[in-house]
C-alpha positions in Angstrom: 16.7 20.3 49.1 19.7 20.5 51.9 18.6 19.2 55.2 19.9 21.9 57.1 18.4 23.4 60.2 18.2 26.2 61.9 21.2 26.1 64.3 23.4 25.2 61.2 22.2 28.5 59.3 23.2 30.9 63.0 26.6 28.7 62.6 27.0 30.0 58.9 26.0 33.6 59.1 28.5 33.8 62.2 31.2 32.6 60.0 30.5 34.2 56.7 30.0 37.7 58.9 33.7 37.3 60.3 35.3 36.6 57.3 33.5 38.8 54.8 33.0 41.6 56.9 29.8 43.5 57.9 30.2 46.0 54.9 30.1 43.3 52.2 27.7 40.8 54.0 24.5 42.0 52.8 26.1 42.3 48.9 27.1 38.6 49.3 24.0 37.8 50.7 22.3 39.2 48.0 24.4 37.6 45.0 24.2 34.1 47.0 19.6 34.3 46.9 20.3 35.3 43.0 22.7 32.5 42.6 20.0 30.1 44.8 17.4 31.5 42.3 19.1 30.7 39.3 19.7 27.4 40.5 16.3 26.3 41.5 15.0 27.3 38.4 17.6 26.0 36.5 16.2 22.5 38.4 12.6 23.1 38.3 13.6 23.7 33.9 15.6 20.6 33.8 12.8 18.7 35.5 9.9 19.9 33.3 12.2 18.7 30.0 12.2 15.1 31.3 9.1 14.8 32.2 7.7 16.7 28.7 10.0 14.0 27.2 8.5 11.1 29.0 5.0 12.4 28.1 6.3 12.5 24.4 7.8 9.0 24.1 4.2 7.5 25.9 2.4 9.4 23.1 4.6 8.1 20.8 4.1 4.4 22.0 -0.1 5.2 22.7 -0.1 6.3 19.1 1.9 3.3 18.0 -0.2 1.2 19.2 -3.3 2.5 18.2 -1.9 3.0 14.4 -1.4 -0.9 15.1 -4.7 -1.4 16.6 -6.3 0.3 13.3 -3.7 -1.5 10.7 -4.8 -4.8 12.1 -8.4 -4.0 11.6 -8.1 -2.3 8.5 -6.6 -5.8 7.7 -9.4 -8.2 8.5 -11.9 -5.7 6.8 -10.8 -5.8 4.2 -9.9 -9.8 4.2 -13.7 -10.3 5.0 -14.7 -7.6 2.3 -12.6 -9.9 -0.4 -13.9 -13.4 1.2 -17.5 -11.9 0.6 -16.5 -10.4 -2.5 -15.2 -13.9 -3.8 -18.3 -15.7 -2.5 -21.0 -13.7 -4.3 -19.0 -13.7 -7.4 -19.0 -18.1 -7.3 -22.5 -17.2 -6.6 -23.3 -14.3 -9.3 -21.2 -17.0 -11.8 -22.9 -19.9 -11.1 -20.4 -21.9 -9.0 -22.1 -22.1 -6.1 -25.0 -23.8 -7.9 -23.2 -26.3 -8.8 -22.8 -27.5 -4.9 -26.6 -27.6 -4.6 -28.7 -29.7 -6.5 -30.4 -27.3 -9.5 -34.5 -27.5 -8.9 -34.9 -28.0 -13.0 -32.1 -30.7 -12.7 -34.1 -32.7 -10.3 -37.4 -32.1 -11.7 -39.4 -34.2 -14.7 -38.1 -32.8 -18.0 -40.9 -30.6 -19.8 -42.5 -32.3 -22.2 -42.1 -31.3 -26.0 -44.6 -29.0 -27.9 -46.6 -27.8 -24.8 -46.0 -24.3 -25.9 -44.2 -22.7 -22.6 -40.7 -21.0 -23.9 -38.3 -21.3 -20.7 -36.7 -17.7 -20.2 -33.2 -18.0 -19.7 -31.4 -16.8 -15.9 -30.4 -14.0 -15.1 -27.1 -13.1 -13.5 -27.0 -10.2 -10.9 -23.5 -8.4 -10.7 -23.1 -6.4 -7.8 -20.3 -4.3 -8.3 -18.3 -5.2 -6.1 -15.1 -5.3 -8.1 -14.5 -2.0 -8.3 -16.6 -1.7 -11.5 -19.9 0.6 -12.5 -21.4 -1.9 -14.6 -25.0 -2.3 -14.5 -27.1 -5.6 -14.4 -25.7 -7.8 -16.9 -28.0 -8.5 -19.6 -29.5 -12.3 -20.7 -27.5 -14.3 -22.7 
């Protein structure tokens, strides 16, 4: 802590024996290591609070990042979940159909009295709304 050698402590005790005396010397001795003591630890305390507070404040910026990290994904999953949920309703409603040419559309008309009853199709709802409903039935 104090760059001071030995010569410089012999120069010190000299003094501080001639003008505290040799009764009082080892009493002042002793209050001045209690008084070091008290001192170091009081240093060795105040460094262990900053450096617990700069471990706190870089936890605090990891986990603000990583809350980021996750509020970002979170994001895009569900921005994909709703582009996919908005695609296989077109789909499940018919919409996308439309884009493609229908295979009946493009096919020979059935001719009239041959018997064959066409079934209506079927639409398949997935759920993905948020509702329980089953299948829905042929209309």
């Amino acid at each position: 802590m104090f760059d001071i050698g030995f010569s410089e402590l012999v120069v010190i005790a000299i003094i501080a024996l001639i003008v505290i005396g040799p009764e009082r010397l080892p009493k002042v001795a002793r209050t001045m290591g209690h008084l070091f003591g008290r001192l170091q630890r009081y240093v060795n305390d105040v460094k262990a609070d900053i450096s617990r507070e700069m471990e706190l404040d870089e936890l605090k910026k990891l986990q603000a990042s990583v809350q980021d990290a996750a509020r970002s994904i979170e994001q895009s999953v569900s921005k994909e979940m709703s582009e996919t949920e908005s695609e296989l309703n077109k789909i499940a409603t018919g919409e996308g159909a439309a884009a493609e040419p229908a295979p009946e559309a493009s096919a020979q008309p059935e001719p009239v009295g041959t018997g064959e009853v066409s079934q209506p199709s079927q639409q398949l709802d997935l759920g993905l709304d948020g509702s329980s409903r089953g299948p829905r039935k042929p209309a």
